[in-house]
C-alpha positions in Angstrom: 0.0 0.0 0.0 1.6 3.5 -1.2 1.1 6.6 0.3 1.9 5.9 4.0 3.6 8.3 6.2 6.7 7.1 8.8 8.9 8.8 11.2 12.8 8.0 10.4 14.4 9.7 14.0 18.2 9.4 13.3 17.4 10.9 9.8 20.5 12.9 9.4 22.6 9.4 9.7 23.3 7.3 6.1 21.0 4.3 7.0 18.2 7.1 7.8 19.2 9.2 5.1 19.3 6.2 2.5 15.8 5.0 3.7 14.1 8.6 3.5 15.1 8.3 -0.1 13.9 4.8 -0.5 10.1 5.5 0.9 9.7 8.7 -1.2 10.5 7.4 -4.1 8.0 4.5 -3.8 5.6 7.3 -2.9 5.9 7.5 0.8 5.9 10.4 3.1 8.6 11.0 6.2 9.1 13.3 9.1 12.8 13.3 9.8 13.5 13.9 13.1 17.5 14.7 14.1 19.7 17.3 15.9 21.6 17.9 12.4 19.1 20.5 11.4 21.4 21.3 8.2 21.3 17.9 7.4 18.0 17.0 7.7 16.8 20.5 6.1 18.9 19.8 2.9 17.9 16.0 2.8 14.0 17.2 3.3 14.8 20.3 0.2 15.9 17.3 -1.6 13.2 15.3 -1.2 10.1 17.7 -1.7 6.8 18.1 0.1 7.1 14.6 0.7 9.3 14.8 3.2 9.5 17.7 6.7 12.2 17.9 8.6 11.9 18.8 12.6 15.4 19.9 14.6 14.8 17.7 17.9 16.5 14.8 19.9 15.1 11.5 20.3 16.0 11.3 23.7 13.4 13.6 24.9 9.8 12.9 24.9 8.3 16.4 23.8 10.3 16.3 20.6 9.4 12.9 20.0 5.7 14.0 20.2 6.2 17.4 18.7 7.6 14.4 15.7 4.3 12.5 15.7 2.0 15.4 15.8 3.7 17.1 12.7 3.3 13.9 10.6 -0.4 13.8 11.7 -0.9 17.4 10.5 1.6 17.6 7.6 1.0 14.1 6.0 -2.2 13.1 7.5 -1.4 10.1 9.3 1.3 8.1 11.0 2.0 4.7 10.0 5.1 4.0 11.6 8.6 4.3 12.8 12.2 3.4 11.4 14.5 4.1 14.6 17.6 4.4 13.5 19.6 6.6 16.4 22.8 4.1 17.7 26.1 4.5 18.5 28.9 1.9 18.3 31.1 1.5 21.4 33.9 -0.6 20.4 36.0 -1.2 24.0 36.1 -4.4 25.8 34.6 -4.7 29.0 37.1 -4.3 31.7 38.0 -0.5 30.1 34.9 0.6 29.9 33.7 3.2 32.2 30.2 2.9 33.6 29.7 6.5 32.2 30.2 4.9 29.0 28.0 1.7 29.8 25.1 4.2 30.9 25.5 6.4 27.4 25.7 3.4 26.0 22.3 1.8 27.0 20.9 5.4 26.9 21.7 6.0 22.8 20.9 2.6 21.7 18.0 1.2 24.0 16.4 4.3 26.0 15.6 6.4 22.9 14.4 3.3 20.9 11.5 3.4 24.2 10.6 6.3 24.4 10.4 7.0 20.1 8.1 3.5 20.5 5.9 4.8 23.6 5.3 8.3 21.6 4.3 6.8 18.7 2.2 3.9 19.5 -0.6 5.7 20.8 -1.5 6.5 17.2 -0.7 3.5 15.8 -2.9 1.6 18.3 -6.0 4.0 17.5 -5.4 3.7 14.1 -5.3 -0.6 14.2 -2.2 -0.6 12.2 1.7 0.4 12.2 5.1 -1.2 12.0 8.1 0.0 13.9 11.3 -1.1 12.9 14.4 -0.8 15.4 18.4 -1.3 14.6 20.4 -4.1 16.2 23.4 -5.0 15.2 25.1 -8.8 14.1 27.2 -8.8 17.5 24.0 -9.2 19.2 23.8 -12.9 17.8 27.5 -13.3 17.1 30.1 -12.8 19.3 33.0 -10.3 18.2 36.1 -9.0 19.8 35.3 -6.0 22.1 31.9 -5.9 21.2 30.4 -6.7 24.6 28.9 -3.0 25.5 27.1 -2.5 22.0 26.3 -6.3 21.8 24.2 -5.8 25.3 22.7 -2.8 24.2 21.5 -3.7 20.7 20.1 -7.5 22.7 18.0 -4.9 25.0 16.3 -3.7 21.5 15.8 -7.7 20.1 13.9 -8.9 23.6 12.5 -5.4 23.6 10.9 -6.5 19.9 10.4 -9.7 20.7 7.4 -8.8 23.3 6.5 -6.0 22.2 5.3 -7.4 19.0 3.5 -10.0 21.2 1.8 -7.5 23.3 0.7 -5.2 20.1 -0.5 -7.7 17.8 -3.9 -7.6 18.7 -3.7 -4.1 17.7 -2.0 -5.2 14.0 0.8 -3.1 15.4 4.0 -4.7 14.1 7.8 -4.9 15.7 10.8 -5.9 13.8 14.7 -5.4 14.2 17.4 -5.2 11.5 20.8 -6.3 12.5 23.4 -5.4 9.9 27.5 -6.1 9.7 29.5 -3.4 9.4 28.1 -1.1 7.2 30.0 2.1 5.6 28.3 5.1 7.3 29.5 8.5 8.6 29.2 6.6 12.4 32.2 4.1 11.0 34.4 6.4 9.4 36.6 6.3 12.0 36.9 2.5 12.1 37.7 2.2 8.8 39.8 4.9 7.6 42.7 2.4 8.2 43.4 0.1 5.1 44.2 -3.1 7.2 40.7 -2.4 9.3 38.7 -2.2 5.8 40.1 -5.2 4.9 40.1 -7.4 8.2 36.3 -5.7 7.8 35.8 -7.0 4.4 37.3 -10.4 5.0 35.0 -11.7 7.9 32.2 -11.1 6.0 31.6 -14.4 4.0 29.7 -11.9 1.1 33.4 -10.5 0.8 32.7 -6.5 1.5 31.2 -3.9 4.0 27.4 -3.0 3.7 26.0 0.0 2.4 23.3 2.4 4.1 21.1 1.0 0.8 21.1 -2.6 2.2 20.2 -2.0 4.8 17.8 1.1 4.0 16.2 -1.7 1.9 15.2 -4.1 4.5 13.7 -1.4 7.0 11.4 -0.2 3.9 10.3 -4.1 3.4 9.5 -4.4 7.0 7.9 -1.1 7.2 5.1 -1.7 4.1 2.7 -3.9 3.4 4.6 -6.5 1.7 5.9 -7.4 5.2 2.2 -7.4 6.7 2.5 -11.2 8.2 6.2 -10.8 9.9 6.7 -9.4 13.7 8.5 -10.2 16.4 11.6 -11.0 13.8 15.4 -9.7 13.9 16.2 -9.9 10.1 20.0 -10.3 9.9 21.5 -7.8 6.4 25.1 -8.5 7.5 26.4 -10.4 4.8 26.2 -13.7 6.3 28.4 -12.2 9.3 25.7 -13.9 11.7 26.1 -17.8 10.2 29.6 -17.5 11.0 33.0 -15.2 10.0 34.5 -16.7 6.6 37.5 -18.3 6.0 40.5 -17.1 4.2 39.6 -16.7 0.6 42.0 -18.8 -1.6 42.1 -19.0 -5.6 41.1 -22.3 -6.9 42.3 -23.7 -10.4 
């Protein structure tokens, strides 16, 4: 069904950014929601009357709602929610602060809440919605130094998991992505090293990184109607990452 409306907070990012252009072009409407208000201006310019942009943080409840109620009176309705706020906190356990822990949690799992508790309200009147959140393949896989993000991005998969029991009688639907390591401004600084790309690249059993597209393109499957039978899922786009890191390539023949 075209013509639906969705909040993308996180918007600014390239996995929000990607999937803003993704459900316009099949003839969706977005709020964007960030605290990069150039960004999000210049992505919504490009975009057209299709797509509003609103300077707020998804850490606080009255921009979240001042988010829901401008898609109700811009676009008309409010179908659902693409949360794609995160942070990556690559330290291993013993060096990490519980400052970090707490910013941690609060990025990747608190704002996820509270953009689902302002939302829902609306999606339970209206008997229909899908919210899609962001995990990430170490929540399923274990990786070096990953143990922070890993715990956060699990809190978001349980989280999914019953929420999408709890809302199904409303036909409100819960689903997670969990990509590999996907080239977006958050990983510049991970992989500006050649022999990081490459160790990247190699563990990946597909051979290379993601892109914000992939990714993008799995959120816009699980937020439309083609999805309409699927909740309560974590659909893995991390290059087969999740089934297990690949071996060393070698040329055969």
């Amino acid at each position: 069904m075209a013509g639906q409306a969705f909040l993308i907070t996180g918007a600014s990012g390239g996995i929000g950014g990607a999937l803003a252009r993704r459900l316009v072009a099949r003839g969706d409407s977005v709020v964007l929601l960030s605290r990069n208000s150039a960004a999000i201006d210049a992505l919504a310019d490009s975009l057209g009357p299709a797509a509003i942009a609103l300077d707020g943080d998804a850490g606080r409840e009255d921009d979240l709602g001042r988010a829901v109620s401008l898609g109700l009176e811009t676009h008309g309705r409010i179908d659902g929610l693409a949360h794609c706020v995160g942070s990556i906190h690559l330290k291993p356990l013993h060096t990490t602060t519980p400052d970090e822990f707490t910013r941690a949690i609060h990025v990747n799992v608190t704002t996820a809440f509270l953009a689902c508790r302002a939302i829902l309200p609306e999606l339970r009147k209206a008997r229909s919605g899908s919210i899609v959140l962001i995990s990430t393949v170490a929540a399923q896989q274990g990786l070096n130094h990953h143990e922070v993000i890993a715990a956060a991005k699990g809190a978001l998969e349980a989280m999914v998991r019953s929420a999408a029991i709890t809302h199904a009688r409303w036909n409100v639907r819960f689903n997670c992505v969990a990509p590999g390591m996907t080239e977006t401004p958050l990983t510049v600084p991970l992989l500006q090293s050649e022999p990081n790309r490459k160790f990247s690249e190699a563990i990946h059993p597909l051979g290379r990184l993601g892109r914000p597209e992939d990714i993008a393109a799995a959120i816009a499957f699980l937020l439309g109607e083609d999805s309409s039978w699927i909740t309560g899922q974590v659909l893995g786009v991390d290059g087969g990452l999740a089934a297990g890191v690949a071996p060393p390539r070698v040329t055969v023949g």
